[in-house]
Structure formats: structure tokens, C-alpha cells
C-alpha positions as CSV (number, residue, x, y, z in Angstrom):
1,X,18.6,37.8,-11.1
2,X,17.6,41.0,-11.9
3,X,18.8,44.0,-9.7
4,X,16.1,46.7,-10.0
5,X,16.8,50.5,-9.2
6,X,16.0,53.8,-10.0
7,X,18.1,57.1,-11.0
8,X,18.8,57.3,-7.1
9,X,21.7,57.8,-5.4
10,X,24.9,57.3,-7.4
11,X,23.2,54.3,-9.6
12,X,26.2,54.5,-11.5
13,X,28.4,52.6,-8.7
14,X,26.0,49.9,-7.8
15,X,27.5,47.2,-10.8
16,X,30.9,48.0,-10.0
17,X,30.1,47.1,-6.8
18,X,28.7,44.2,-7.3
19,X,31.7,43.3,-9.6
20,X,33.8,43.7,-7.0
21,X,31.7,41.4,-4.7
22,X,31.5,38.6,-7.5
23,X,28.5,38.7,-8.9
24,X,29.0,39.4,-13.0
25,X,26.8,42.5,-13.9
26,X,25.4,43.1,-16.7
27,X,23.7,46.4,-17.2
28,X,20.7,47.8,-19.8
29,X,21.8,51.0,-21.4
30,X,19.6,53.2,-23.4
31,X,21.1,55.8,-25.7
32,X,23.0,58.7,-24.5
33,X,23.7,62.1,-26.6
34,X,27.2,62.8,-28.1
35,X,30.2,61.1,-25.9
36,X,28.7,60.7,-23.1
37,X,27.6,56.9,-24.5
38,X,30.7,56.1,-25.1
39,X,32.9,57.6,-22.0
40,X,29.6,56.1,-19.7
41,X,30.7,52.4,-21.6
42,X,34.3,52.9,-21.4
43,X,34.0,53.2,-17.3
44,X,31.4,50.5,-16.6
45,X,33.7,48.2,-18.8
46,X,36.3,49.4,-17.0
47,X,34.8,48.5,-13.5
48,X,33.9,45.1,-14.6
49,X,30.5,45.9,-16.1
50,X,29.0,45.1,-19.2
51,X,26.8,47.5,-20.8
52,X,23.5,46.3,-23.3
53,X,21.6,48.5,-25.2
54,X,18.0,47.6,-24.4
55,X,16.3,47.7,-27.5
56,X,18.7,45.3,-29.0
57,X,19.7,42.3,-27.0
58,X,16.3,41.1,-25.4
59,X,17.2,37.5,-26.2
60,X,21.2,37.6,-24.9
61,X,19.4,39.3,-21.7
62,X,17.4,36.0,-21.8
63,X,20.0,33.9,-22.4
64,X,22.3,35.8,-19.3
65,X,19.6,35.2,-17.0
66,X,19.0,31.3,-17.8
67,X,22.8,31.4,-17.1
68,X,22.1,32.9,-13.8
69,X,24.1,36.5,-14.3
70,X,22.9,39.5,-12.8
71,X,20.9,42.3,-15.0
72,X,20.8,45.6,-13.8
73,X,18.2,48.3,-15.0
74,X,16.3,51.2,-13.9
75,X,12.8,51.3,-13.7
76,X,11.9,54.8,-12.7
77,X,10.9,56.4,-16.1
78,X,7.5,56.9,-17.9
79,X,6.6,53.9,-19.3
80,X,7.1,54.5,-22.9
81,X,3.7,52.6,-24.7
82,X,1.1,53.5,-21.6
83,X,0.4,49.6,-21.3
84,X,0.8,49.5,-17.4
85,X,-0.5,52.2,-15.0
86,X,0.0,52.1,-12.0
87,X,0.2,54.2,-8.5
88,X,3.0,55.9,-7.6
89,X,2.7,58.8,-4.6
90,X,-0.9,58.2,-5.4
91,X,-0.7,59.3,-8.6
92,X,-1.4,57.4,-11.8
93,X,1.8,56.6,-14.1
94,X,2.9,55.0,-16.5
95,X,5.3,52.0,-15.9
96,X,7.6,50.1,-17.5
97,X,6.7,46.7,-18.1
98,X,10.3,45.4,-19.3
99,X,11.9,44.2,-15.9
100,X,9.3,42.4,-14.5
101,X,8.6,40.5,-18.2
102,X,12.6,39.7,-18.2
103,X,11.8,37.8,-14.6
104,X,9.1,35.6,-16.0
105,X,10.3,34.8,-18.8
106,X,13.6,34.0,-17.2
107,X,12.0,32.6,-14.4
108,X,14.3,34.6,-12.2
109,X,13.5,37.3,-9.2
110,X,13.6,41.0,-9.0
111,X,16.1,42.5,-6.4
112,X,15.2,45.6,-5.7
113,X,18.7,47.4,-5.4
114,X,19.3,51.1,-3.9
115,X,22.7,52.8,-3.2
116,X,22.6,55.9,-0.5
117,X,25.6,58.2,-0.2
118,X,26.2,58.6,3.4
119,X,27.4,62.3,4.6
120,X,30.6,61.1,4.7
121,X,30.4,61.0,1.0
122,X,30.5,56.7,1.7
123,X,27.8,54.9,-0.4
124,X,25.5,52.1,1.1
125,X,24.1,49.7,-0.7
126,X,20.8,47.9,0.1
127,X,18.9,44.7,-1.5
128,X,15.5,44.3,-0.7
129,X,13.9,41.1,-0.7
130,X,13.3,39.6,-3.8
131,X,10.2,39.4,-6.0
132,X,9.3,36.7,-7.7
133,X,6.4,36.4,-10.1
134,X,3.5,34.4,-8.8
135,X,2.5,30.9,-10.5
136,X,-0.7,31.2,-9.8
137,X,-1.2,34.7,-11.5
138,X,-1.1,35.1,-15.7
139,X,1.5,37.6,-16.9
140,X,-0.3,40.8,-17.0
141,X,-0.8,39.9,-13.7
142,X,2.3,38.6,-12.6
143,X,3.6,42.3,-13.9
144,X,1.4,44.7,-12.8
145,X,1.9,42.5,-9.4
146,X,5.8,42.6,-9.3
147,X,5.2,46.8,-10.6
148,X,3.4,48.0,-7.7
149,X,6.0,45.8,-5.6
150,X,9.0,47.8,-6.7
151,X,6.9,51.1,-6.8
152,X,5.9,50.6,-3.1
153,X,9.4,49.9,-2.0
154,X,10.8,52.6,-4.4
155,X,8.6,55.0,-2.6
156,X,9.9,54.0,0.6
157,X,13.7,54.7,-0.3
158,X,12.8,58.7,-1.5
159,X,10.6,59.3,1.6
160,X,13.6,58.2,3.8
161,X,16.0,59.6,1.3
162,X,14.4,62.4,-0.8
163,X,17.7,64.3,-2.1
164,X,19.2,61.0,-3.4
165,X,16.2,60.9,-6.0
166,X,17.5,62.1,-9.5
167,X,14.6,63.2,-12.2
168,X,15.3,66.0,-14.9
169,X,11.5,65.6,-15.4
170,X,8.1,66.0,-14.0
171,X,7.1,62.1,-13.6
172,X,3.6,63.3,-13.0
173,X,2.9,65.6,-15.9
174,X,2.9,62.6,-19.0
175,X,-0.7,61.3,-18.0
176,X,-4.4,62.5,-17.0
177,X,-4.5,61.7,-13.4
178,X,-8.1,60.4,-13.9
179,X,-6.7,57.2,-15.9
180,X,-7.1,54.1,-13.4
181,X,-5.4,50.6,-14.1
């Protein structure tokens, strides 16, 4: 499966959790300035986590998922080619196609996946129901289908949870807003 998520929450805890609960995760990794790769690798390792960069393993991501391991990536930034565009706060963005092309071509589901740090500084961690591509629909379909999914429910979790959202960016600001899909 893949477990979906965005920079929400402490992200970072969600595969050693799911270590710890027995389900191998895997995790795509996209490079970091200076040491902070390599310290952000050493603790996921640490926790039972194994990291893969995510421009150069598509086919071992494959290959985990016809083995039936768990993927975790997030799927909240601008969509780097412009390919898919989408609504998102009804606003027009650009999405990352990636995920939801891993869970056709793997034939697997998308788990939408969210942590929440409670005020007791605890963390909760919620799985949605999955999302499974469509037979019936052709890819671009089947993606733009399982996109809007994961951006609905992803909208859901920072209206109900708005200061576990983490952006260092404007999300809004890489696209005319009068671009439709």
C-alpha cells in the first residue's frame, strides 16, 4: 500500500510508527541541503525505516509494492511538470501525479495517512479509507480521480487541524488561478 500524507503534523513519526506496529515502511525522500539528508536517514533507519530517494528507485518502489510493503510519501507540494491541476481550497494547483501512478501500476491502494499532536504533546494517527484506482477509468483518469480524493480529505484534516499544516511556501502563488483541469 501506499500511505499518503502531507507535511502535517509531525510526518516525520508516522513510519516509525508503523514500524513499530509491523507493517515495514518504506519512505520516498527527496534531497535535503547539507546534513540534514544524512542525520534525517540516519534516524528513520534508526526507527526501522527505509528511506528512497524518489527520482532514483521508481522500479524497487514497484517491485516493494508487488511485494506488498508499505510506501510512504507526501503529496502536498506543487506538482513539479503542471501535468495535473486540480482544486484545492478552490483554488487551482498543481499536483503531483507520482502516488497515485505508483497505485496503478502496483495495483495497490492509497491510504490516506495523517498524524495529530494532541495537547498533551501525544500524537494520533489516523488512516482514512483507502483509494483504489477504478477499472473502469483510463489512467489519467484513474489519477486525477484518486488526486482530488486525497485533496478533498487532505482539506478536511487542516480545516479541523489548521496549525498542524506545515508549508514554508505559498501553495497558491505557482499558477494563474484562471487555468482549469
Amino acid at each position: 500500500m501506499i500511505s499518503i500524507s502531507a507535511h502535517f503534523g509531525n510526518w516525520e513519526l508516522m513510519g516509525p510508527r508503523a514500524a513499530v506496529l509491523g507493517l515495514p515502511s518504506h519512505v520516498l525522500t527527496v534531497r535535503q541541503a547539507g546534513l540534514a539528508e544524512e542525520l534525517l536517514n540516519e534516524y528513520r533507519q534508526a526507527k526501522g525505516v527505509v528511506p528512497i530517494s524518489r527520482w532514483n528507485n521508481l522500479r524497487y518502489v514497484l517491485r516493494l509494492l508487488k511485494e506488498n510493503k508499505t510506501i510512504g510519501v507526501l503529496n502536498d507540494q506543487h506538482g513539479e511538470y503542471n501535468n495535473l491541476i486540480l482544486e484545492f481550497f478552490g483554488r487551482k494547483v498543481s499536483v503531483p501525479a507520482g502516488p497515485a501512478n505508483f497505485a496503478i501500476l502496483g495495483k495497490t491502494a492509497l491510504v490516506p495517512t495523517f498524524i495529530v499532536r494532541q495537547k498533551d504533546y501525544s500524537h494520533v494517527l489516523y488512516f482514512e479509507p483507502p483509494l483504489y484506482p477504478d477499472p473502469k477509468l483510463d489512467k489519467k483518469a484513474n489519477v486525477a480521480m484518486l488526486n482530488k480524493k486525497y485533496l478533498s480529505i487532505l482539506e478536511k484534516y487542516l480545516r479541523a487541524f489548521p496549525e498542524q499544516g506545515f508549508w514554508v511556501y505559498n501553495r497558491f502563488d505557482k499558477l494563474p488561478q484562471s487555468r482549469a483541469s
